[in-house]
Structure formats: structure tokens, C-alpha cells
PyMOL CGO cylinders between C-alpha atoms (Angstrom):
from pymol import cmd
from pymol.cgo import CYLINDER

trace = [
    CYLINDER, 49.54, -0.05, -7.22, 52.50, -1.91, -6.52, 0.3, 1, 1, 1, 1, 1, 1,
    CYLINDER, 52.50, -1.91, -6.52, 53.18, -4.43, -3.56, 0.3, 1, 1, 1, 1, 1, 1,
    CYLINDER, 53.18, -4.43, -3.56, 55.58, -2.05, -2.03, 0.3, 1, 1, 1, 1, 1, 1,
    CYLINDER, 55.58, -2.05, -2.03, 52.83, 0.41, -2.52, 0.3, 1, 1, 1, 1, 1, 1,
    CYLINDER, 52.83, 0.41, -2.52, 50.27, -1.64, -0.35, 0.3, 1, 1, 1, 1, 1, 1,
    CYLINDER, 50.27, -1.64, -0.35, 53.10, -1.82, 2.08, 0.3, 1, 1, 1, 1, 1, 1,
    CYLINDER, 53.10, -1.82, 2.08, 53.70, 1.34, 2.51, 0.3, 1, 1, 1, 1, 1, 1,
    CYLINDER, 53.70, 1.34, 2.51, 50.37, 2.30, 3.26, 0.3, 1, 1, 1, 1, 1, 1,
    CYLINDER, 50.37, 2.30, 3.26, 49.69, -0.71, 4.89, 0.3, 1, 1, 1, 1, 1, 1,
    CYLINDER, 49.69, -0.71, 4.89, 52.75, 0.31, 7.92, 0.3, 1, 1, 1, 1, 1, 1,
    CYLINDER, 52.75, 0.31, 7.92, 51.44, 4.11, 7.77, 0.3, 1, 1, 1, 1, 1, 1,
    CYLINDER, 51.44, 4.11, 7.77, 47.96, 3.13, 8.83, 0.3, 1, 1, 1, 1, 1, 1,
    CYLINDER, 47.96, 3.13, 8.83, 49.17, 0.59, 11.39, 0.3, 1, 1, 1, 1, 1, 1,
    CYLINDER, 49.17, 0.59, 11.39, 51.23, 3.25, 12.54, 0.3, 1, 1, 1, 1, 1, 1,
    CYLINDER, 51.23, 3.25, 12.54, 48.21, 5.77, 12.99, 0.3, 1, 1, 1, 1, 1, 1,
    CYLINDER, 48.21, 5.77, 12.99, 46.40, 3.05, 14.62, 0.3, 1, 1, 1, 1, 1, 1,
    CYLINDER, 46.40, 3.05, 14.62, 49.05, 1.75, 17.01, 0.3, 1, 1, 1, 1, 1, 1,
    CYLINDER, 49.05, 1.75, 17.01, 50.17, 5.68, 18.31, 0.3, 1, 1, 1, 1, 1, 1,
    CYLINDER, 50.17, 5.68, 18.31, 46.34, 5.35, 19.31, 0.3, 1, 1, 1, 1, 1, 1,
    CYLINDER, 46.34, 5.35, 19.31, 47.54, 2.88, 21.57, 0.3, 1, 1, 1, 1, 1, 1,
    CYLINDER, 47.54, 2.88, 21.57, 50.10, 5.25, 22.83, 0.3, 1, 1, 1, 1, 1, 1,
    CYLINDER, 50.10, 5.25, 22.83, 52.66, 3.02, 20.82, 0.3, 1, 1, 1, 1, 1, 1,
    CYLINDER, 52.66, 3.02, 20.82, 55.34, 5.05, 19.67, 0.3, 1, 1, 1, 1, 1, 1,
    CYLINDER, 55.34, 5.05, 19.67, 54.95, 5.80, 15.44, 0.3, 1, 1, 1, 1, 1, 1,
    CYLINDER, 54.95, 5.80, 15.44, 57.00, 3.01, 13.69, 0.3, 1, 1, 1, 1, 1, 1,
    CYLINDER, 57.00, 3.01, 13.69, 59.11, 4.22, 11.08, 0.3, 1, 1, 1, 1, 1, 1,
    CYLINDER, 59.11, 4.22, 11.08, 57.86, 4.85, 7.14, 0.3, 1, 1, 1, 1, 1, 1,
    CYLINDER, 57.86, 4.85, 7.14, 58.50, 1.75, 5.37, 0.3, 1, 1, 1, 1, 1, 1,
    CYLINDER, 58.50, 1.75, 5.37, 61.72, 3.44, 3.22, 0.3, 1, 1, 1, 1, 1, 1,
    CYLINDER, 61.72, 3.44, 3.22, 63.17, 4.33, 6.36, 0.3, 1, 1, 1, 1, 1, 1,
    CYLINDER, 63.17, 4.33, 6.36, 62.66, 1.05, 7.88, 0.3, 1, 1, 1, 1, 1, 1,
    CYLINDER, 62.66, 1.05, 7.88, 65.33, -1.70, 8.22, 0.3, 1, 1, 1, 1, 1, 1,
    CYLINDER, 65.33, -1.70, 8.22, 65.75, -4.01, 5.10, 0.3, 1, 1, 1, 1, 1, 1,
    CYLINDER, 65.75, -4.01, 5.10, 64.07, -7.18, 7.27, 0.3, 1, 1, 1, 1, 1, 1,
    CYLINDER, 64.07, -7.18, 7.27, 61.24, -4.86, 8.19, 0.3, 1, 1, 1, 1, 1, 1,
    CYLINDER, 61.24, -4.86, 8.19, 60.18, -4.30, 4.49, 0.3, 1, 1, 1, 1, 1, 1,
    CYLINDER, 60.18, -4.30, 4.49, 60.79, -8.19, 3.67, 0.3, 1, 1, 1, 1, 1, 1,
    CYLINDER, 60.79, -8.19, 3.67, 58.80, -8.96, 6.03, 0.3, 1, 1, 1, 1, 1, 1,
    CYLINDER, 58.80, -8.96, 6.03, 56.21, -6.79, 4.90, 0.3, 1, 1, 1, 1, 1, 1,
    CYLINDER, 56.21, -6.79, 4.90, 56.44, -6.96, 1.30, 0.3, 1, 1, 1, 1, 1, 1,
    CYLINDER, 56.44, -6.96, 1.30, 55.89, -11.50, 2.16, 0.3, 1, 1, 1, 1, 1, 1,
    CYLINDER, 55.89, -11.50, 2.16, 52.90, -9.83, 4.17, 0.3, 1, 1, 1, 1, 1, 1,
    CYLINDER, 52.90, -9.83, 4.17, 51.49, -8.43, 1.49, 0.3, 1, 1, 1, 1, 1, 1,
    CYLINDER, 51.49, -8.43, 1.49, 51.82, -12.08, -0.95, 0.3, 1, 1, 1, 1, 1, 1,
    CYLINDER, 51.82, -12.08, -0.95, 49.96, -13.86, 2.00, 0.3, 1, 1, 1, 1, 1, 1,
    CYLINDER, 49.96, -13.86, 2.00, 47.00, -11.10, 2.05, 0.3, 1, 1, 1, 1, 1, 1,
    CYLINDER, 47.00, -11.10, 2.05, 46.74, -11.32, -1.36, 0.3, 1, 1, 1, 1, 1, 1,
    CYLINDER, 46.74, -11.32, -1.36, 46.29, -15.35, -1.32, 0.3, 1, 1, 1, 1, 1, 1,
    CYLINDER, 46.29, -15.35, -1.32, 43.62, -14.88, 0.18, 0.3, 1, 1, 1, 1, 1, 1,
    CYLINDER, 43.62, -14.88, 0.18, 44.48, -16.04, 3.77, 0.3, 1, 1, 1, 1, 1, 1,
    CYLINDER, 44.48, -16.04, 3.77, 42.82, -15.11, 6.94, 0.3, 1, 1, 1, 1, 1, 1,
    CYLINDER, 42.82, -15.11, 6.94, 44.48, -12.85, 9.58, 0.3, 1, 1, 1, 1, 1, 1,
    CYLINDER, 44.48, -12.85, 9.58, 44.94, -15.56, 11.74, 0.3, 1, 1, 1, 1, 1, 1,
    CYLINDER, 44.94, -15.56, 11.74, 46.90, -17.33, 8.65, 0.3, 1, 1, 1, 1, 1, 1,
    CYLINDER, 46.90, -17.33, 8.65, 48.30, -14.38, 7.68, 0.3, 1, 1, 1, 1, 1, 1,
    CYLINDER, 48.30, -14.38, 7.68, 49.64, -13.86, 11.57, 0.3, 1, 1, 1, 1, 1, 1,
    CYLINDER, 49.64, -13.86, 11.57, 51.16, -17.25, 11.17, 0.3, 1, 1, 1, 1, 1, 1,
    CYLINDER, 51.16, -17.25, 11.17, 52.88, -16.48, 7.90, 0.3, 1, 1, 1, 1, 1, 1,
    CYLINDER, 52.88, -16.48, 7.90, 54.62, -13.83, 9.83, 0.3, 1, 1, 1, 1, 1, 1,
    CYLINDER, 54.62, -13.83, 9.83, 55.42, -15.56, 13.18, 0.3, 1, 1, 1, 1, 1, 1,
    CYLINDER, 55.42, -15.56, 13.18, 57.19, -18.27, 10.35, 0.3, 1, 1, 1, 1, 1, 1,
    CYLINDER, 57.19, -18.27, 10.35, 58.86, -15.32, 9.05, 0.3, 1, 1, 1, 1, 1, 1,
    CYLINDER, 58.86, -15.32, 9.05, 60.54, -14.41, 11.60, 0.3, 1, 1, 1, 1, 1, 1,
    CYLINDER, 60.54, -14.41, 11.60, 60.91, -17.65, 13.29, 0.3, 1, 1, 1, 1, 1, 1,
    CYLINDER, 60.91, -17.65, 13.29, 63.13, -19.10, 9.93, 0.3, 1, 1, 1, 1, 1, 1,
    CYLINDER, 63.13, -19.10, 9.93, 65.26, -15.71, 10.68, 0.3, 1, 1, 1, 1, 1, 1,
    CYLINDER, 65.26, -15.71, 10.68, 66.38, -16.52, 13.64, 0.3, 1, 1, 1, 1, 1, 1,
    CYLINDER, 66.38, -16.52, 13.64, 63.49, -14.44, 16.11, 0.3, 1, 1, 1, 1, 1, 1,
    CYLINDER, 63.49, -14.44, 16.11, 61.73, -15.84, 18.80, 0.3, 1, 1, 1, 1, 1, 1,
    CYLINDER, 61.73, -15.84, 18.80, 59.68, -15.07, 21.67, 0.3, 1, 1, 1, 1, 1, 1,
    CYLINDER, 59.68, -15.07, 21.67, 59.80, -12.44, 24.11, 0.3, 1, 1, 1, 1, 1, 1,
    CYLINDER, 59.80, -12.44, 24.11, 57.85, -10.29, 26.06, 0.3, 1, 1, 1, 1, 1, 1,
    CYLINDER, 57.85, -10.29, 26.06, 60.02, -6.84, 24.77, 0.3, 1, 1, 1, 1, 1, 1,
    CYLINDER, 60.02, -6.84, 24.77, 60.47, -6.34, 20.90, 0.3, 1, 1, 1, 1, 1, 1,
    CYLINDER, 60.47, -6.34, 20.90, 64.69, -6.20, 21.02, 0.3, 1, 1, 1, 1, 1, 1,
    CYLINDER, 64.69, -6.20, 21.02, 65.62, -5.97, 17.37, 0.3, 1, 1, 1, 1, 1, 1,
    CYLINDER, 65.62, -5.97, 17.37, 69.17, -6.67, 18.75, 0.3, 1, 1, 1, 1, 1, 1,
    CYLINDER, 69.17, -6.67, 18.75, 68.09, -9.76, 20.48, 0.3, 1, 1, 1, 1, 1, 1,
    CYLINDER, 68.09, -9.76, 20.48, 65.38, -10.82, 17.78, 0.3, 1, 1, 1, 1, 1, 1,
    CYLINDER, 65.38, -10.82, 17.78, 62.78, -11.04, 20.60, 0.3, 1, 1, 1, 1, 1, 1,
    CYLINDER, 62.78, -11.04, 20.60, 59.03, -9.99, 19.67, 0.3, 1, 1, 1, 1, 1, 1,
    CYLINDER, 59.03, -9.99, 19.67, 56.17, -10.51, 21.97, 0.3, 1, 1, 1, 1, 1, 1,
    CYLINDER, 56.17, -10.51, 21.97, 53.64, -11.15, 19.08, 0.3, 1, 1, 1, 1, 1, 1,
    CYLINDER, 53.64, -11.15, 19.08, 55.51, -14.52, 18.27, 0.3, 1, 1, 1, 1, 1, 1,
    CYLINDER, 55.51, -14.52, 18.27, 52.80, -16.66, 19.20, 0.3, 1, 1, 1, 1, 1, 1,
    CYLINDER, 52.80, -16.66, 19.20, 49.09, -18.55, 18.34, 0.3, 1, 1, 1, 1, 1, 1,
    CYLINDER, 49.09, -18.55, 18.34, 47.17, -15.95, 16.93, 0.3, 1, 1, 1, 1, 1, 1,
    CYLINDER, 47.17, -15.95, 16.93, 44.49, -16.67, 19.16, 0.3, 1, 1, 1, 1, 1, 1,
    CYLINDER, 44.49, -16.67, 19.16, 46.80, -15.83, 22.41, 0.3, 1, 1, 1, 1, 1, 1,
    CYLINDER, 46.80, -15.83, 22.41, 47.10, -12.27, 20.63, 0.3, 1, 1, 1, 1, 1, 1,
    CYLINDER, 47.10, -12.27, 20.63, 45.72, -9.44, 22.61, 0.3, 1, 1, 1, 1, 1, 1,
    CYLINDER, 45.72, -9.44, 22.61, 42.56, -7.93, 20.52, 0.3, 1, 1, 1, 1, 1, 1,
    CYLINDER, 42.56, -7.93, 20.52, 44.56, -4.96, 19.40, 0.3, 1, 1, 1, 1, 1, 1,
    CYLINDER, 44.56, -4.96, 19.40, 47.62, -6.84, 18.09, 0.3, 1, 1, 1, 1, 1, 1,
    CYLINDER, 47.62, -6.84, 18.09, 44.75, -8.93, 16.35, 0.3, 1, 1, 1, 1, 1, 1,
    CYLINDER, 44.75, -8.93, 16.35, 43.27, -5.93, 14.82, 0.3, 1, 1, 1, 1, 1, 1,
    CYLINDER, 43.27, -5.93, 14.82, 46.85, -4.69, 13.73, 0.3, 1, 1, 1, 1, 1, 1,
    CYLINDER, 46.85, -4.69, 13.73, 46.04, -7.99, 11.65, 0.3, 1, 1, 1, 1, 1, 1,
    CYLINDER, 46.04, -7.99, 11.65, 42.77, -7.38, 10.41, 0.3, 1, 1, 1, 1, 1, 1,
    CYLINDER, 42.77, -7.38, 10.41, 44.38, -3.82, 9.00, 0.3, 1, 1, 1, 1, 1, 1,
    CYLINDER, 44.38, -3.82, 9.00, 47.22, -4.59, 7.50, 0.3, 1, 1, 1, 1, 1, 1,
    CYLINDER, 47.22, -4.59, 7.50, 45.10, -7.15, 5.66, 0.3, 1, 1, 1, 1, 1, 1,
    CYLINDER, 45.10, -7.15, 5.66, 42.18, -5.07, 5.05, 0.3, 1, 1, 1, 1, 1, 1,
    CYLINDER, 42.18, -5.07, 5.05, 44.33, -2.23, 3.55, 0.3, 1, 1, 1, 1, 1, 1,
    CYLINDER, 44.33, -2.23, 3.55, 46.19, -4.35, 1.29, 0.3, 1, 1, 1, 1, 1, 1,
    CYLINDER, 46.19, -4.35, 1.29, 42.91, -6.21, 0.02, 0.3, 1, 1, 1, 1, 1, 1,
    CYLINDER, 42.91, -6.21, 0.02, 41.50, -2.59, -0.72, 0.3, 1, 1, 1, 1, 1, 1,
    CYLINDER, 41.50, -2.59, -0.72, 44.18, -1.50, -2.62, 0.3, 1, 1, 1, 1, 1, 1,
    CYLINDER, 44.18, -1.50, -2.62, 44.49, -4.75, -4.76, 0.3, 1, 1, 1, 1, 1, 1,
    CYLINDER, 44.49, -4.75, -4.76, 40.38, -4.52, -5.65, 0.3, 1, 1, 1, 1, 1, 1,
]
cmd.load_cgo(trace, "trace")
């Protein structure tokens, strides 16, 4: 399985999860904007490094961070606001479990 494989399957189940949260459904990772599946593709490198979600969150809040994004409490794609841009630990428990997925998916796939 490829790396844009693990992605892939990696957004679809964070999807599921986060529509459980009454989230609306992100979009499949081919119909996703270009920085979405950079961003997830350098998601799936960190995961497989071995790095824990809290390492891996802070992979990603660098990520964006070097692009330009930075804190707010509304995702704007147009503003490059996200409200997950912060410590790990100030995450609420489902945003940390979003983590702990996205890792745990790619980590199955790779074994």
C-alpha cells in the first residue's frame, strides 16, 4: 500500500468518525485541495517514524504554521485560520482522538 493509500483511508475514517460528531463529512482525499493532501501525505512520513500523536499533532501544527496558517477559533481556509493550531495537550479529547486515528490507521496499513 502506498502512502497516498494510507491517506486516503486515513481522511475516510476520520471522516466517519468526525460526522459522529455531527461534523460535516470532509471531502475524499482526490477531491481535496492540493495543501490538504500535502499535508496529509507529511502526516503519513511522521506516523510512520514512529512519533506519538502528540508529536505527530505538532508535525502538523508546523505544517501549517511554515504555510502561512495560524490560530483561530473557525477553520477559514480563506483566512488560513484553524482552531486545532495549538499544544496538543490544550486539544479537546475528540480532536485528540482524530490523532490517535489517523495514526493508528496508517500504522495498520504499513504492518
Amino acid at each position: 500500500m502506498t502512502n497516498y493509500d494510507m491517506a486516503r483511508v486515513a481522511r475516510a475514517a476520520i471522516s466517519v468518525y468526525q460526522q459522529t460528531l455531527g461534523d460535516p463529512r470532509s471531502p475524499d482525499l482526490d477531491d481535496a485541495p492540493e495543501s490538504h493532501r500535502e499535508s496529509l501525505l507529511a502526516g503519513v512520513d511522521v506516523a510512520l517514524s514512529g512519533a506519538t500523536p502528540a508529536q505527530q499533532h505538532a508535525a502538523w501544527v508546523s505544517w501549517h504554521l511554515d504555510r502561512g496558517w495560524k490560530y483561530g477559533p473557525v477553520r477559514d481556509e480563506e483566512a488560513r485560520t484553524h482552531p486545532n493550531l495549538r499544544p496538543y495537550e490544550e486539544l479537546p479529547d475528540e480532536q485528540q482522538r482524530v490523532d490517535k486515528l489517523f495514526q493508528g490507521v496508517v500504522l495498520a496499513f504499513a504492518a
